[in-house]
PDB file of N, CA, C and O in Angstrom, chain B, residues numbered from 101:
ATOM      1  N   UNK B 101     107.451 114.433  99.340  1.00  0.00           N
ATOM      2  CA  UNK B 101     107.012 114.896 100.668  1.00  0.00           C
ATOM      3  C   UNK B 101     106.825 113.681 101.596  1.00  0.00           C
ATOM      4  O   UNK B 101     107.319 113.607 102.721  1.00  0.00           O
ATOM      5  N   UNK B 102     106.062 112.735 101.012  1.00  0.00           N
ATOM      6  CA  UNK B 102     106.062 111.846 101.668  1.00  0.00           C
ATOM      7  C   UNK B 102     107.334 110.662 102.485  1.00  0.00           C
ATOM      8  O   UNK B 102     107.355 110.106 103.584  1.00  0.00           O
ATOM      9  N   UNK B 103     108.444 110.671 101.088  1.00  0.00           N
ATOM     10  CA  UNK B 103     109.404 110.020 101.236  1.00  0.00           C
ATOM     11  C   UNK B 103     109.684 110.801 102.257  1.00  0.00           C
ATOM     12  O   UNK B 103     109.585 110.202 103.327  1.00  0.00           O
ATOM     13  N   UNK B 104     110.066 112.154 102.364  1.00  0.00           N
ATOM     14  CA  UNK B 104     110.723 112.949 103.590  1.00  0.00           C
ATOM     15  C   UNK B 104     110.447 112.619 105.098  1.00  0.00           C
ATOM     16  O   UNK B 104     111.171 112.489 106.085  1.00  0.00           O
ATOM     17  N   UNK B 105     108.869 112.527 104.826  1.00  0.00           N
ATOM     18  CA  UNK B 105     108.260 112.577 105.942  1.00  0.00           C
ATOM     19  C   UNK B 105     108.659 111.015 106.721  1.00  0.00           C
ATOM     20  O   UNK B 105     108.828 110.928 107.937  1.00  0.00           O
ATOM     21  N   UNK B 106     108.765 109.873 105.798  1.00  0.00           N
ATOM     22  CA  UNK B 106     109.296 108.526 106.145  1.00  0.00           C
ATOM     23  C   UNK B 106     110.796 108.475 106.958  1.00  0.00           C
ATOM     24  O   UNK B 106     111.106 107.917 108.011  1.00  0.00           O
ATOM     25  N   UNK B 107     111.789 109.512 105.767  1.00  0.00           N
ATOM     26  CA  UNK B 107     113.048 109.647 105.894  1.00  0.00           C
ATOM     27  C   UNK B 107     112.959 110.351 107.528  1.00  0.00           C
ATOM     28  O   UNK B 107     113.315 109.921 108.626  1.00  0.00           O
ATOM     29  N   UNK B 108     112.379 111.491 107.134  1.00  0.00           N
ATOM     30  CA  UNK B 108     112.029 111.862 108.701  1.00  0.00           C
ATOM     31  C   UNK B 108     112.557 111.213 110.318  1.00  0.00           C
ATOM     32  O   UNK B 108     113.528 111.384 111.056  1.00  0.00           O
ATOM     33  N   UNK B 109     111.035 110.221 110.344  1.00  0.00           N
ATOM     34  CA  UNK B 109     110.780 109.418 111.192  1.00  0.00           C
ATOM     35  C   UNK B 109     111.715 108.445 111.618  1.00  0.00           C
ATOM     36  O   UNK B 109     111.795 107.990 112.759  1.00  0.00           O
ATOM     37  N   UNK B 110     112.537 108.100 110.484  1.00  0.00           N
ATOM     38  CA  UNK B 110     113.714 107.211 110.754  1.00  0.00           C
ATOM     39  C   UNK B 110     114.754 107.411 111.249  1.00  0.00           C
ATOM     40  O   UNK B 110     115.462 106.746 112.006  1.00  0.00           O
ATOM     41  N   UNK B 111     114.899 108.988 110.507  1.00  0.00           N
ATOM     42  CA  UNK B 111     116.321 109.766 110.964  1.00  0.00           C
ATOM     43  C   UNK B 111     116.122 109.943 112.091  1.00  0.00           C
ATOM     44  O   UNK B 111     117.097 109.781 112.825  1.00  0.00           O
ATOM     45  N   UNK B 112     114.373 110.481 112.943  1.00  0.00           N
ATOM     46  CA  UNK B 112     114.593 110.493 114.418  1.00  0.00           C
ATOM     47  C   UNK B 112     114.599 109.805 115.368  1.00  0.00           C
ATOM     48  O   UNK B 112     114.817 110.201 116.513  1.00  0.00           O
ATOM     49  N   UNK B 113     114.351 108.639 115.025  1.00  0.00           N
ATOM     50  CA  UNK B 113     114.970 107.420 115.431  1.00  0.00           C
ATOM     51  C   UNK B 113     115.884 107.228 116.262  1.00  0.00           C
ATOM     52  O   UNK B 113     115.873 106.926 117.456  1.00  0.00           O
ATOM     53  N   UNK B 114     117.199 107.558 115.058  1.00  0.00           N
ATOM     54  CA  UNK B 114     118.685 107.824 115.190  1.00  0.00           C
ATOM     55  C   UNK B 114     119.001 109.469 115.470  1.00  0.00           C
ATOM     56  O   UNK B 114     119.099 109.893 116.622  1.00  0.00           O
ATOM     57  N   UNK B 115     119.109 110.116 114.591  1.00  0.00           N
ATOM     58  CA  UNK B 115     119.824 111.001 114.648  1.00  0.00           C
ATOM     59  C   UNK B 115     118.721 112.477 114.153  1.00  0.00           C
ATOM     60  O   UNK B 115     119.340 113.236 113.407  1.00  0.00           O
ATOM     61  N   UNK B 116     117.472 112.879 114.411  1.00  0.00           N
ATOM     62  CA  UNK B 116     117.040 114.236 114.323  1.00  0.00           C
ATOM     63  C   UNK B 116     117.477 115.194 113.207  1.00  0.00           C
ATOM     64  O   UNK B 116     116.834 115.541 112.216  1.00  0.00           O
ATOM     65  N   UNK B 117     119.186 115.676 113.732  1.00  0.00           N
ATOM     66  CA  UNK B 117     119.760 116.224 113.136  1.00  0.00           C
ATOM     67  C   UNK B 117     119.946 116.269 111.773  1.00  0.00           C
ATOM     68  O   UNK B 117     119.464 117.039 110.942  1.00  0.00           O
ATOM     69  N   UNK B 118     120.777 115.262 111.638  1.00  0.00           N
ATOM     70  CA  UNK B 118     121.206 114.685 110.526  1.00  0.00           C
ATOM     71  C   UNK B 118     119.929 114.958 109.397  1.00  0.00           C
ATOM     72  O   UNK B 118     118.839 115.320 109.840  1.00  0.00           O
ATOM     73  N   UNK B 119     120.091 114.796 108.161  1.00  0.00           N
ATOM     74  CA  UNK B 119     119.406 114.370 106.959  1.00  0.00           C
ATOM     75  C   UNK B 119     118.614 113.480 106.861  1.00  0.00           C
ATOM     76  O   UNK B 119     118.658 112.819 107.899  1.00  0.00           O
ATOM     77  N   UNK B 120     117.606 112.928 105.888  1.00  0.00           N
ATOM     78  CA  UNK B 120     116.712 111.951 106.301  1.00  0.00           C
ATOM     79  C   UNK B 120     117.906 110.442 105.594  1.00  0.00           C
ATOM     80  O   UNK B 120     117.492 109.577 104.822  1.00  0.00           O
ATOM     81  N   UNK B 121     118.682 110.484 105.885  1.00  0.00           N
ATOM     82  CA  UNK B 121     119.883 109.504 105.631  1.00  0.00           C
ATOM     83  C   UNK B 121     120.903 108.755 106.587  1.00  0.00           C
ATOM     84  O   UNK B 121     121.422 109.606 107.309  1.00  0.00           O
ATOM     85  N   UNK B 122     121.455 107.312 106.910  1.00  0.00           N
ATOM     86  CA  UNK B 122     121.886 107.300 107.686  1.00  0.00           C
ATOM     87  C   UNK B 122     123.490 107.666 107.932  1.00  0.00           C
ATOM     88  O   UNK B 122     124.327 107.141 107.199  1.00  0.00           O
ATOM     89  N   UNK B 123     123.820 108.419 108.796  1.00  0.00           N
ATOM     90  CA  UNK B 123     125.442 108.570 109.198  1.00  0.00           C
ATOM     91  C   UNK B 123     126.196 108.917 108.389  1.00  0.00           C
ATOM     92  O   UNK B 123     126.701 110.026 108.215  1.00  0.00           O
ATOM     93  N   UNK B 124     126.389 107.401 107.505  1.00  0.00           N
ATOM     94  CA  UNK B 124     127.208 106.932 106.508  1.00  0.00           C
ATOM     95  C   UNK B 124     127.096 107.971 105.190  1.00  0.00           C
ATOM     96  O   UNK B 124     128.021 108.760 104.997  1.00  0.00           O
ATOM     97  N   UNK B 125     126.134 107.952 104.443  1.00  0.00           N
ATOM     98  CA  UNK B 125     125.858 108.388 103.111  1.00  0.00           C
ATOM     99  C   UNK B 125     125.868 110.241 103.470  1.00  0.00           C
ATOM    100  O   UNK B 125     126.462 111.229 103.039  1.00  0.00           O
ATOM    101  N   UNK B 126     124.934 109.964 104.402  1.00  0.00           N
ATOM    102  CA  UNK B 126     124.559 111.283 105.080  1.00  0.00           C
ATOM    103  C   UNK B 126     126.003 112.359 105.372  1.00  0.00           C
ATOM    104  O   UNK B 126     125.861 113.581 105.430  1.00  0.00           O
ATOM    105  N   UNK B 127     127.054 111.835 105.499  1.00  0.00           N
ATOM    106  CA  UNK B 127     127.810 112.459 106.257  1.00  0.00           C
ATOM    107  C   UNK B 127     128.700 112.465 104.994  1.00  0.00           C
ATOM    108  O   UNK B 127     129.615 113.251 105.243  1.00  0.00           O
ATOM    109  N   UNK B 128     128.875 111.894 103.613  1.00  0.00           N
ATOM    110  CA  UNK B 128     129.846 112.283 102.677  1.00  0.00           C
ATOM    111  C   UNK B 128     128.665 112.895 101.574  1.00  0.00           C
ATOM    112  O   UNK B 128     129.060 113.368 100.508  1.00  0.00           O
ATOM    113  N   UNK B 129     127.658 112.868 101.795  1.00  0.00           N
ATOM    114  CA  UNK B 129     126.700 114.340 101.189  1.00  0.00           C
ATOM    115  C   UNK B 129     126.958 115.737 101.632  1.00  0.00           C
ATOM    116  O   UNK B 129     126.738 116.799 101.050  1.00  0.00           O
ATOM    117  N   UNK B 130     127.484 115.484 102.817  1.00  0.00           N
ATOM    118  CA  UNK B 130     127.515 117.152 103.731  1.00  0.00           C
ATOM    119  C   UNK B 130     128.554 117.138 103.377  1.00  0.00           C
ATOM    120  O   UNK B 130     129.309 118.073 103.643  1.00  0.00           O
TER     121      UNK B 130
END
């Protein structure tokens, strides 16, 4: 929960949308 909540904050940063992951990783998971 917590990690999420980190992953979160970062992703909204950048990207909201997205996963708590950036672009890269994020986008050959989906």
């Amino acid at each position: 929960m917590l990690e999420n909540d980190l992953a979160k904050l970062h992703c909204n940063t950048s990207v909201p949308t997205h996963p708590p992951l950036a672009p890269g990783p994020s986008n050959s998971m989906s």
